[in-house]
ZAMARGU-4260 file (C-alpha; in steps of 0.2 Angstrom, whole numbers, plus 5000, padded with zeros to 4 digits):
<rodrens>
0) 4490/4391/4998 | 4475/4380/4990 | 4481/4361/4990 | 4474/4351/4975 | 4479/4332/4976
5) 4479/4322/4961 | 4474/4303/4966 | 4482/4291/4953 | 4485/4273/4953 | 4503/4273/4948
10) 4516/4286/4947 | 4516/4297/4931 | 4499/4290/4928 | 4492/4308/4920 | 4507/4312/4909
15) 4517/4326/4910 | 4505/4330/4928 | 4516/4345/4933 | 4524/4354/4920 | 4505/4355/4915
20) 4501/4362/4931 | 4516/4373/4929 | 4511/4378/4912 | 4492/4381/4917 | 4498/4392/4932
25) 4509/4403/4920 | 4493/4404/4908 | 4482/4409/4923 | 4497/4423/4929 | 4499/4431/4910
30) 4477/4432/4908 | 4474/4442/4925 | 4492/4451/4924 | 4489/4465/4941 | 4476/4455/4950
35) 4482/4445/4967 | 4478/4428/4964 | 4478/4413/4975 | 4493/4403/4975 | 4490/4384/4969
40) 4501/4368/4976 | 4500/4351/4966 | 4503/4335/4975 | 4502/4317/4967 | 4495/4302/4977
45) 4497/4286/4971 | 4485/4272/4980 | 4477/4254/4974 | 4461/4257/4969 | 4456/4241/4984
50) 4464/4255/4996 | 4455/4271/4993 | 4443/4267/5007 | 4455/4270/5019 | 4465/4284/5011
55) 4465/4300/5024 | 4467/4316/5012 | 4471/4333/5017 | 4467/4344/5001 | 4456/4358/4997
60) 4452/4348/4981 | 4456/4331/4975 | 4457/4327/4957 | 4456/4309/4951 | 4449/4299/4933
65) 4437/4288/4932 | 4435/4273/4944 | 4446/4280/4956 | 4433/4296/4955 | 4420/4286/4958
70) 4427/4277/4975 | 4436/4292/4980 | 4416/4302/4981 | 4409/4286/4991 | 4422/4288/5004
75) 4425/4305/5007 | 4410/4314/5010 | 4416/4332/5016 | 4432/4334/5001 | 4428/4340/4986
80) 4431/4327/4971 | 4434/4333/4951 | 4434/4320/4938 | 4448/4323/4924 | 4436/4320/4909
85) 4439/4308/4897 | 4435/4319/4880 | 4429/4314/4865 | 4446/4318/4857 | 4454/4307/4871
90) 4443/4293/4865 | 4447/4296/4845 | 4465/4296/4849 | 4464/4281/4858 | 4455/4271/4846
95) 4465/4278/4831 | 4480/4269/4839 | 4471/4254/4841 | 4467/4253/4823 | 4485/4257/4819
100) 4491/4245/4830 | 4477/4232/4828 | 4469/4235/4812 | 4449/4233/4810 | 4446/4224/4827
105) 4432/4224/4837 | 4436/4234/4852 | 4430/4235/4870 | 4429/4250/4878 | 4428/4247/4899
110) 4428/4259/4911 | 4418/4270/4922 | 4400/4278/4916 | 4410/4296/4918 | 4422/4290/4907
115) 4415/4279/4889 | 4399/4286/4890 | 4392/4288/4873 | 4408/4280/4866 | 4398/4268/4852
120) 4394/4283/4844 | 4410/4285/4838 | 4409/4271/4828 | 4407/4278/4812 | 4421/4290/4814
125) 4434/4280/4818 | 4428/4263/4806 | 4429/4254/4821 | 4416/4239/4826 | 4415/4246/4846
130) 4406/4239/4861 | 4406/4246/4879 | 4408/4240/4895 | 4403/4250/4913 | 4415/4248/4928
135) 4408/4248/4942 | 4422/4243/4956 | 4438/4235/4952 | 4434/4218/4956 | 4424/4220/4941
140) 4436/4223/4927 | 4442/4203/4927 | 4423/4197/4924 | 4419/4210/4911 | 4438/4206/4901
145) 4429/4189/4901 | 4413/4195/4895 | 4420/4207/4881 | 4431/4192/4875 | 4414/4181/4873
150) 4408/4193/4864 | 4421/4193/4852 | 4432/4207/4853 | 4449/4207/4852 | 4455/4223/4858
155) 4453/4232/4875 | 4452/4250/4880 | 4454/4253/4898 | 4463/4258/4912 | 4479/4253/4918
160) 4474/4234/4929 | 4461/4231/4915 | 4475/4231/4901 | 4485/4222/4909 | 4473/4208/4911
165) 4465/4208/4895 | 4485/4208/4887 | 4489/4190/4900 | 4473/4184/4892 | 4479/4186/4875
170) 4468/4201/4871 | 4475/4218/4863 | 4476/4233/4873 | 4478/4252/4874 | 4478/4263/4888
175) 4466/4276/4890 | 4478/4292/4889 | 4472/4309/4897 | 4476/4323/4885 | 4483/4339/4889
180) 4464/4348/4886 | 4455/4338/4898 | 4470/4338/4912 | 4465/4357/4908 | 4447/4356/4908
185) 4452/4348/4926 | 4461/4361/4934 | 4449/4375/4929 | 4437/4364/4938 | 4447/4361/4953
190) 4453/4378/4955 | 4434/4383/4953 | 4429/4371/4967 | 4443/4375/4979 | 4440/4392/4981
195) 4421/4388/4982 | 4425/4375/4997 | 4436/4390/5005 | 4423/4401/5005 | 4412/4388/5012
200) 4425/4380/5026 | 4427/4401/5031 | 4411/4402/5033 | 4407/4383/5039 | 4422/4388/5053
205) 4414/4404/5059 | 4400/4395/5062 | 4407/4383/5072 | 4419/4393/5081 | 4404/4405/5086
210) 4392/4387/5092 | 4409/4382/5101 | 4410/4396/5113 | 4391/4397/5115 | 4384/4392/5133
215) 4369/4380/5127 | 4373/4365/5120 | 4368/4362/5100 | 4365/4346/5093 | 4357/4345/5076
220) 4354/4329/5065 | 4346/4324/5049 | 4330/4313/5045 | 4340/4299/5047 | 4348/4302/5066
225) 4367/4306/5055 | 4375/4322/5068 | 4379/4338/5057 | 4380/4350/5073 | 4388/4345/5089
230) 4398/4357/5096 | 4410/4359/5111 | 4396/4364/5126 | 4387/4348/5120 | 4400/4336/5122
235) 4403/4344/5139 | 4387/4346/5144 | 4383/4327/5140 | 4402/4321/5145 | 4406/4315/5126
240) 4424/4316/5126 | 4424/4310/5108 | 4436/4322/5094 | 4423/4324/5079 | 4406/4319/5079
245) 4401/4325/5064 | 4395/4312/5052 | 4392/4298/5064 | 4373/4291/5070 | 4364/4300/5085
250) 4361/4284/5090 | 4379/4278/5094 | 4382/4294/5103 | 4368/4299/5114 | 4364/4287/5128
255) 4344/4280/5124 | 4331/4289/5135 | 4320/4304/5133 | 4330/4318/5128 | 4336/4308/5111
260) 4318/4302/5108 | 4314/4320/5111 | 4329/4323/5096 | 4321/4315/5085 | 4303/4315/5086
265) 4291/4327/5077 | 4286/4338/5089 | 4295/4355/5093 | 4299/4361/5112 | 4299/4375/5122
270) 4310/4376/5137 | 4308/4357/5143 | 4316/4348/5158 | 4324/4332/5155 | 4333/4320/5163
275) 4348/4315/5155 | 4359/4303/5166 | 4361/4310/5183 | 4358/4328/5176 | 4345/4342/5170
280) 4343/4348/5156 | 4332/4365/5150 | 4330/4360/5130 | 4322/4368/5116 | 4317/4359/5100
285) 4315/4365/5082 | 4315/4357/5063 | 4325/4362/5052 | 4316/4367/5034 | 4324/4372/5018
290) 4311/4377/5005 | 4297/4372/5014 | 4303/4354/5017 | 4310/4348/5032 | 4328/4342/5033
295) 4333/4338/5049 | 4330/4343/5069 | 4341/4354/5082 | 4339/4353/5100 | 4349/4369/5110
300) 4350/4363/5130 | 4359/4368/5144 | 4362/4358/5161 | 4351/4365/5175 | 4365/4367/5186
305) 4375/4377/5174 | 4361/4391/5173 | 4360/4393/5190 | 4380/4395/5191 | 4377/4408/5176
310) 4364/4416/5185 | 4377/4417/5200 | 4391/4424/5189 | 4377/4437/5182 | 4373/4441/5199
315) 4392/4444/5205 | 4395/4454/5192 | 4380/4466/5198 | 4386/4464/5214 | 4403/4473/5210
320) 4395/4485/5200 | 4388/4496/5214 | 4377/4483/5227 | 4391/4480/5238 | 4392/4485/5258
325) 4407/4494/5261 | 4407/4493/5280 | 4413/4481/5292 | 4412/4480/5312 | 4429/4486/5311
330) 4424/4501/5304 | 4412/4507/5320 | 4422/4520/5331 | 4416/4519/5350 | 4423/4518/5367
335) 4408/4517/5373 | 4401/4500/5381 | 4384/4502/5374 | 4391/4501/5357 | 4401/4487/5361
340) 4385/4478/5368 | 4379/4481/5352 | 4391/4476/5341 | 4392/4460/5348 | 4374/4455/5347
345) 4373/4459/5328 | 4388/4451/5327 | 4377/4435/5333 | 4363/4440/5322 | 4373/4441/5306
350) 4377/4420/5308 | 4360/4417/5303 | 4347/4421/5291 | 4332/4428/5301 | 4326/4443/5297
355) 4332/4460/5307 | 4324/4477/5311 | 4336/4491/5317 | 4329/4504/5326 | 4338/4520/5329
360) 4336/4542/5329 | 4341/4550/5313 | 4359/4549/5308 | 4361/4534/5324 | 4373/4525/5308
365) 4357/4509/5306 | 4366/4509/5286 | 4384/4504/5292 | 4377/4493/5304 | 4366/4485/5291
370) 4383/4485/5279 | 4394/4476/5292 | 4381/4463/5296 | 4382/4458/5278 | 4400/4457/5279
375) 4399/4446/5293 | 4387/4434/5288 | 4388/4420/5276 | 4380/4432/5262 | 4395/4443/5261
380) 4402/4437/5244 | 4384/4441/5236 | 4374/4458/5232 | 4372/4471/5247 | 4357/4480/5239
385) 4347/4497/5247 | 4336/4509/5247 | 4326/4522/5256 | 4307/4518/5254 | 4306/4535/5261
390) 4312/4541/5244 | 4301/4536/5231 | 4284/4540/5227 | 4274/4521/5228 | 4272/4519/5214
395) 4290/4520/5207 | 4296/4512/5222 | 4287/4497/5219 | 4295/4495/5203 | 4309/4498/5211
400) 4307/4483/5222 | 4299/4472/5212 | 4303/4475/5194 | 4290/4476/5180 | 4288/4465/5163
405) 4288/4472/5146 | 4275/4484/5142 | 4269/4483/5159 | 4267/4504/5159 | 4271/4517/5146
410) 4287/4521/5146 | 4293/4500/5152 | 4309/4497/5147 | 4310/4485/5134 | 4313/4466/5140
415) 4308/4471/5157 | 4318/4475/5171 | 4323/4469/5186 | 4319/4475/5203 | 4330/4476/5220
420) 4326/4460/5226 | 4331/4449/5211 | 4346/4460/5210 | 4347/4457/5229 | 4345/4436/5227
425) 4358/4429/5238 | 4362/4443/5245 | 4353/4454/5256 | 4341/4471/5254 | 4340/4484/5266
430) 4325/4492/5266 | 4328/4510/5276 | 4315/4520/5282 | 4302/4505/5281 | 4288/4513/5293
435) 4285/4526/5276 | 4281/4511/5262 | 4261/4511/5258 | 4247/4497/5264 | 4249/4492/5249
440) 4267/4488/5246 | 4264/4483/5264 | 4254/4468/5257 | 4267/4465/5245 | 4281/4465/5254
445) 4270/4452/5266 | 4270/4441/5253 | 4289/4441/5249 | 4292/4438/5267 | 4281/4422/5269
450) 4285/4414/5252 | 4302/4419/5246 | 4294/4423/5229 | 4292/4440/5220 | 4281/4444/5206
455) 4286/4458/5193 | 4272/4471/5188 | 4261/4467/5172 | 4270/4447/5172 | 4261/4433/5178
460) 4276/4423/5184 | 4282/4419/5199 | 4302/4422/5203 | 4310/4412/5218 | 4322/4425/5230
465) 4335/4418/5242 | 4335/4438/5251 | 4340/4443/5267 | 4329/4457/5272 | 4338/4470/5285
470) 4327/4483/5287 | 4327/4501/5297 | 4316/4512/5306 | 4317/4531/5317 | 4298/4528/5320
475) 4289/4519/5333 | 4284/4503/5322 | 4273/4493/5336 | 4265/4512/5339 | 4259/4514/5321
480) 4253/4494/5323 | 4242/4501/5336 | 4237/4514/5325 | 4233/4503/5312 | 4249/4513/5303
485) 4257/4497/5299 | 4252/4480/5296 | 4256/4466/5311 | 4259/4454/5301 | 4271/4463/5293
490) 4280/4470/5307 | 4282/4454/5318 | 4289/4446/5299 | 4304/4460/5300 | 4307/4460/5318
495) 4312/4443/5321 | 4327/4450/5328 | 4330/4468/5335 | 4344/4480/5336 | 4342/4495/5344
500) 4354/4508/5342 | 4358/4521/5357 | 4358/4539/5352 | 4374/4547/5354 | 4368/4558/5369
505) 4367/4539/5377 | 4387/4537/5372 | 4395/4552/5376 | 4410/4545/5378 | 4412/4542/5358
510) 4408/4561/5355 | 4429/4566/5356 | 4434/4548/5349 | 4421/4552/5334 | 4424/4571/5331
515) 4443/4568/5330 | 4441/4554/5317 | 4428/4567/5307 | 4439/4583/5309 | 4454/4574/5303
520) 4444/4566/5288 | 4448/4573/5273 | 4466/4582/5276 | 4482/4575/5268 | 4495/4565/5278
525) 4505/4583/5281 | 4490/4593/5289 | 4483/4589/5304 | 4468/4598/5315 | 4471/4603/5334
530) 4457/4602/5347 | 4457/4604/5364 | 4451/4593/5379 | 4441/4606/5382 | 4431/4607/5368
535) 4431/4591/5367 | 4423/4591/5385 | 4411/4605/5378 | 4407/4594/5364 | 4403/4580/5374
540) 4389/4589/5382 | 4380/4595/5369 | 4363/4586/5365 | 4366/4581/5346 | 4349/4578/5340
545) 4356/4571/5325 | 4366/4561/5334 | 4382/4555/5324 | 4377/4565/5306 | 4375/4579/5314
550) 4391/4579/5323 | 4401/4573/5307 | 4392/4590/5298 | 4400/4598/5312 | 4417/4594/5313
555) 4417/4596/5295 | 4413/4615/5297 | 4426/4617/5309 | 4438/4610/5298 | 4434/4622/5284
560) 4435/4635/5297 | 4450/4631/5306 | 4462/4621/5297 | 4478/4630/5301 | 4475/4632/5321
565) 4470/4623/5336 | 4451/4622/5341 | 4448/4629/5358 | 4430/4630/5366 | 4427/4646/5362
570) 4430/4642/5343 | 4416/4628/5345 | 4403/4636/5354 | 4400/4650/5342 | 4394/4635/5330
575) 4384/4623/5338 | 4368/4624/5331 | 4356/4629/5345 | 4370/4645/5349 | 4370/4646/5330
580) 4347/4649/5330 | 4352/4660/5345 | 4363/4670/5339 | 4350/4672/5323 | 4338/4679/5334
585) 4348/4691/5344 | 4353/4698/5327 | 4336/4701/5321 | 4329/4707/5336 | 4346/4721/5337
590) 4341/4724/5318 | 4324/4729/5323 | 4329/4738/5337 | 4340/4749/5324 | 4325/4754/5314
595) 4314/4759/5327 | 4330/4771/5336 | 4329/4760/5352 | 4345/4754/5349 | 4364/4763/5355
600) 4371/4771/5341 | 4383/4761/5331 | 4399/4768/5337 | 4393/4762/5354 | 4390/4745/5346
605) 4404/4741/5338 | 4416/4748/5354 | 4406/4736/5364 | 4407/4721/5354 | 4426/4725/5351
610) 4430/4726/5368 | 4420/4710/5371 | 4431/4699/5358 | 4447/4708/5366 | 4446/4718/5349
615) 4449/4703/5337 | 4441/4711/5322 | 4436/4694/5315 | 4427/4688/5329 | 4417/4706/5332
620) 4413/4704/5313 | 4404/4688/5315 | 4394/4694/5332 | 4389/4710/5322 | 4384/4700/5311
625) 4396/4708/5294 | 4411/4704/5284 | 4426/4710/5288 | 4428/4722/5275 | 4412/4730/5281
630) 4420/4731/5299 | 4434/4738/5292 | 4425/4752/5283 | 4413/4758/5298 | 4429/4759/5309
635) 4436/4769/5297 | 4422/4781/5296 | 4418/4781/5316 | 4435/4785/5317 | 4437/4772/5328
640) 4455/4766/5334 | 4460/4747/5338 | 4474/4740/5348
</rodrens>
C-alpha cells in the first residue's frame, strides 16, 4: 500500500479530493485491466501554513499547491513533495469569473512563482488589465494585498488567507480553484514519484541493513561535514546512543580530535591508528566522487579491541574445527609409580608458560602427554595444533609452519595461507619428532622462540604469536648437539623443562592394566574378552620395544583372533612378535629342508605336529604353516586318522 498525503490548509480545500482520487483509481484499473497494480491510499492533512515547519509526515508521497509546496520542500528533505499545478485553464476560469462577477477591473494575481507564472499573458485573452504578485512565505501576502491596492487594482486572485485579507480591506476576491485536470496531472505525478521513492527506500534499506550488520564502523559526510552514513557499529563503536543521525552536522556528533579532522580533511588513509577517547581505532579513509567530482568522504574504522576479540572468535572457531587436544591426565592408564611421578610433574609444568621437551622411545604416548598438558594449563580453551616434522619434506613443512603470502611460489594459494603457528596463536604447537627438522628451519624456529614473531614465506611482515611450544624427541637431542646434529641454541630454547617418559619395559606393572583396557576396546557393551593372569604375567615379561603402540597393535590382534574365548598363555605366545620372526624362520628353513629331501616325509610331519598341539587341527595348521582346508586335504590323502 503506497500512502500519498495531500497537505491543504483547510478542509475540502482541493474540491471533490477523493471521489477524484476514486475516480482516477477506476480509470487506472480499466486502462491496465489484467496487470497487478499497486494499491493507492489518500489521506488529507489540513495544517496552517506558519505550522508546516513542524509537521512530521509519514507518506510515500505528499501532494500540496502552491505556497504550502514551497514550505513543505524546505522542511522535508527525504519526502518526496508534488505540486498540484495551477494550469492555464485554472487560471482563465478564474479570471473569467472575476470579470463576471467584477467587470473590467484590474486584477492582482498573488501567489507562489509555481503557481501565476506567466499569468500577464493572459491578458489579452481574458480582456482583463492583470498584474502579478510572487509569494514568497505567508507573512508576505498582507504587504503585497497592500502593494497591489497601491497599484490600483481592485480585485485579488489568491489563495485562501490572501482573499480573505484583500475582501477586510475592501478589495474583490476570487479563489484560485484547482480543476479536475490539474488535480489529475497530480496524481499521475505522485503515483509516478512514489513508486520511484519505493524503489529507492528498497534499495536505500538493503543498503543499510547490509552497513548495519557490518563489523567496521562507516561514517560518510558531505562537503559540508552534513552525516549521510552512520550506521549501527559506528554508534557503538563511538558510544553514540542517538536514534537517527542522518542529516545532522558531523560536528555536533563526533567529539573534536584527530579522527574527525582526519573525517574531513583532504587526504585519503590507509589502516591508521587513532585515538578516539579512551580507545583505538584502525581507519581507512576515502572521497566519494560522482562524475569526476568529489561529493563528500567515508571513513570505515573498527575499535582495536574488537579486532583482536574477532581474531579470537576466528581463532576458536579453527580451534573446534580439528586443533583441539583430546586427552586429559585422566586419560593415562598406570599403576605404576613411575607414571604417576610423571604425571605430576607435567602437571606442574602445564601452570606455566615455559617451554617443554618430552623425550620418550617410539610409541612411549609423548602426543597424550603433550594433549593433557594443554588441557591443564591456562591454554586449554584455545587451539591444540600438531605435527610430525618428521613427516614433511623441508620445504613443505616450512610452509606448514610458517605460512606463505600470495604468489610466494607456484602453485600459492591465493590471499596467502596461514601456517601452524598463527593457527596455534594462544594456544600451543606441538612439534613431534623435532631432532628431524633441517639447520635451516633450525634457524627459523630459533627465531620464533626468541621473539615471539613468525614471518610468512615471500611477505615481508612480521606477525606477533602468543604459542606455547611442546615439542617431542625418541633421539638423543644433546648427542646430536655434540654432533653438531642440532643447533644449542635451539635445544637449550625447547628444553627449558624436561619430561622424560619411562619405557614400558620400566612400568611392567601397567602391561595387564593396559592390555585389558586395549583388548576390551572396540567390542560392544554385550561382548567381553577373557584373559588370564597367566598371560597377563607372560605379557608382562615381554620386552615391547614399541613399548605402549606395540602392545595396543597387540591386543588388538588378539581380539580379532579370539573374541569368543578366553586368552590363555599358550594363545599369546604363538604371536608375540620375536616367536612370530622365529617361527618365520623355522618355517623357511623346514621349506628348504623339503626341497633338498633332508626333511621326514610329510606324513611324518603332520603326525608329529598333531600330536604336539594334542591334535587341534587349527593350531597344527598354523605350526605347519597352512590353512585349514589345506590340512584337511593332506589328511585326507595320507590317510591320516584324528581323534
Amino acid at each position: 500500500m503506497i500512502k500519498i498525503k495531500l497537505v491543504v490548509p483547510r478542509k475540502g480545500y482541493i474540491m471533490d479530493a477523493f471521489e477524484r482520487f476514486e475516480e482516477f483509481n477506476r480509470l487506472e484499473a480499466i486502462e491496465n485491466r489484467g496487470n497487478e497494480l499497486e494499491e493507492f491510499e489518500l489521506e488529507e492533512v489540513v495544517v496552517a501554513a506558519d505550522q508546516i515547519g513542524k509537521l512530521k509526515l509519514d507518506a510515500d508521497v505528499v501532494i500540496s499547491r502552491g505556497l504550502v509546496t514551497k514550505l513543505l520542500k524546505e522542511s522535508n528533505e527525504f519526502i518526496p513533495i508534488v505540486d498540484i499545478p495551477v494550469q492555464g485553464i485554472d487560471l482563465i476560469r478564474c479570471l473569467y469569473d472575476c470579470k463576471a462577477h467584477f467587470g473590467r477591473k484590474k486584477v492582482a494575481v498573488i501567489g507562489a512563482l509555481n503557481m501565476i507564472y506567466g499569468v500577464e499573458n493572459l491578458a489579452d485573452i481574458v480582456d482583463l488589465p492583470i498584474q502579478s504578485y510572487i509569494l514568497n512565505d505567508i507573512e508576505s501576502s498582507v504587504s503585497l494585498v497592500d502593494l497591489a491596492a497601491s497599484d490600483g487594482c481592485e480585485v485579488v486572485l489568491s489563495g485562501l488567507s490572501t482573499c480573505k485579507y484583500a475582501e477586510e480591506i475592501g478589495l474583490g476576491a476570487i479563489l484560485v480553484e484547482t480543476g479536475k485536470e490539474s488535480f489529475r496531472q497530480a496524481l499521475i505525478e505522485a503515483k509516478r514519484v512514489a513508486l520511484v521513492s519505493r524503489r529507492e527506500q528498497e534499495k536505500a534499506k538493503r543498503y543499510q541493513t547490509i552497513l548495519n550488520y557490518a563489523y567496521e564502523g562507516v561514517i560518510a559526510v558531505d562537503l559540508k561535514g552534513k552525516i549521510s552514513v552512520f550506521n549501527t557499529a559506528a554508534q557503538e563503536i563511538l558510544s553514540i546512543s542517538k536514534g537517527s543521525l542522518i542529516g545532522n552536522s558531523i560536528y555536533d556528533v563526533v567529539k573534536q580530535g584527530k579522527f574527525r579532522h582526519m573525517l574531513l580533511s583532504d587526504g585519503e588513509y590507509q589502516e591508521d591508528i587513532v585515538a578516539y577517547q579512551s580507545i583505538q581505532l584502525s581507519v581507512k579513509k576515502v572521497g566519494i566522487f560522482l562524475k569526476g567530482k568529489k561529493v563528500g568522504d567515508m571513513v570505515a574504522f573498527q575499535d582495536v579491541t574488537g579486532i583482536q576479540e574477532m581474531e579470537g572468535k576466528i581463532r576458536k572457531k579453527i580451534h573446534l574445527r580439528g586443533h583441539v587436544a583430546k586427552y586429559t591426565f585422566e586419560d593415562i592408564l598406570f599403576q605404576s609409580e613411575e607414571i604417576k611421578k610423571t604425571i605430576e610433574t607435567a602437571q606442574r609444568y602445564s601452570e606455566v608458560d615455559s617451554n617443554i621437551l618430552i623425550i620418550g622411545e617410539t610409541g612411549t604416548g609423548k602426543e597424550i602427554f603433550a594433549q593433557s598438558i594443554h588441557n591443564h594449563s591456562n591454554r586449554k580453551n584455545n587451539p591444540f595444533v600438531a605435527i610430525n616434522c618428521a613427516a614433511l619434506p623441508e620445504n613443505l613443512l616450512e610452509s606448514e609452519l610458517f605460512g606463505y603470502a600470495e604468489g610466494a611460489f607456484t602453485g600459492a594459494m591465493k590471499g596467502g595461507k596461514q601456517g601452524f603457528f598463527e593457527l596455534a596463536h594462544r594456544g600451543t604447537i606441538f612439534l613431534d619428532e623435532i631432532g628431524e627438522i633441517s639447520p635451516k628451519l633450525q634457524s627459523r624456529l630459533l627465531r620464533v622462540l626468541q621473539e615471539r614473531e613468525i614471518m610468512r614465506i615471500g611477505d615481508d611482515k612480521v606477525i606477533p604469536v602468543d604459542v606455547r611450544i611442546v615439542a617431542a624427541t625418541n633421539k638423543n637431542l644433546m648427542h646430536m648437539v655434540k654432533n653438531s646434529e642440532f643447533r644449542e641454541d635451539l635445544y637449550y630454547r625447547l628444553s627449558v623443562l624436561d619430561l622424560v617418559l619411562p619405557p614400558l619395559r620400566e612400568r611392567r606393572e601397567d602391561i595387564p592394566l593396559l592390555a585389558n583396557a586395549f583388548l576390551q576396546k572396540g567390542l560392544s557393551n554385550q561382548k567381553q574378552i577373557m584373559i588370564t593372569d597367566a598371560a597377563k604375567k607372560k605379557m608382562s615379561e615381554e620386552n615391547w620395544e614399541g613399548n605402549i603402540r606395540q602392545l595396543q597393535n597387540f591386543c588388538e590382534r588378539l581380539s580379532v583372533l579370539y573374541k569368543d574365548k578366553i586368552i590363555d598363555v599358550y594363545d599369546i605366545e604363538k604371536y608375540f612378535p620375536n616367536k612370530s620372526e622365529e617361527k618365520l624362520l623355522l618355517n623357511q628353513a623346514a621349506e628348504r629342508e623339503m626341497s633338498s629331501g633332508e626333511n621326514l616325509s610329510e606324513r611324518e610331519r603332520i603326525l608329529q605336529t598333531l600330536k604336539k598341539v594334542n591334535y587341534n587341527k587349527g593350531e597344527a595348521a598354523f605350526e605347519l604353516g597352512m590353512s585349514r582346508t589345506t590340512l584337511w586335504r593332506k589328511l585326507k590323502g595320507l590317510n591320516i586318522e584324528t581323534k
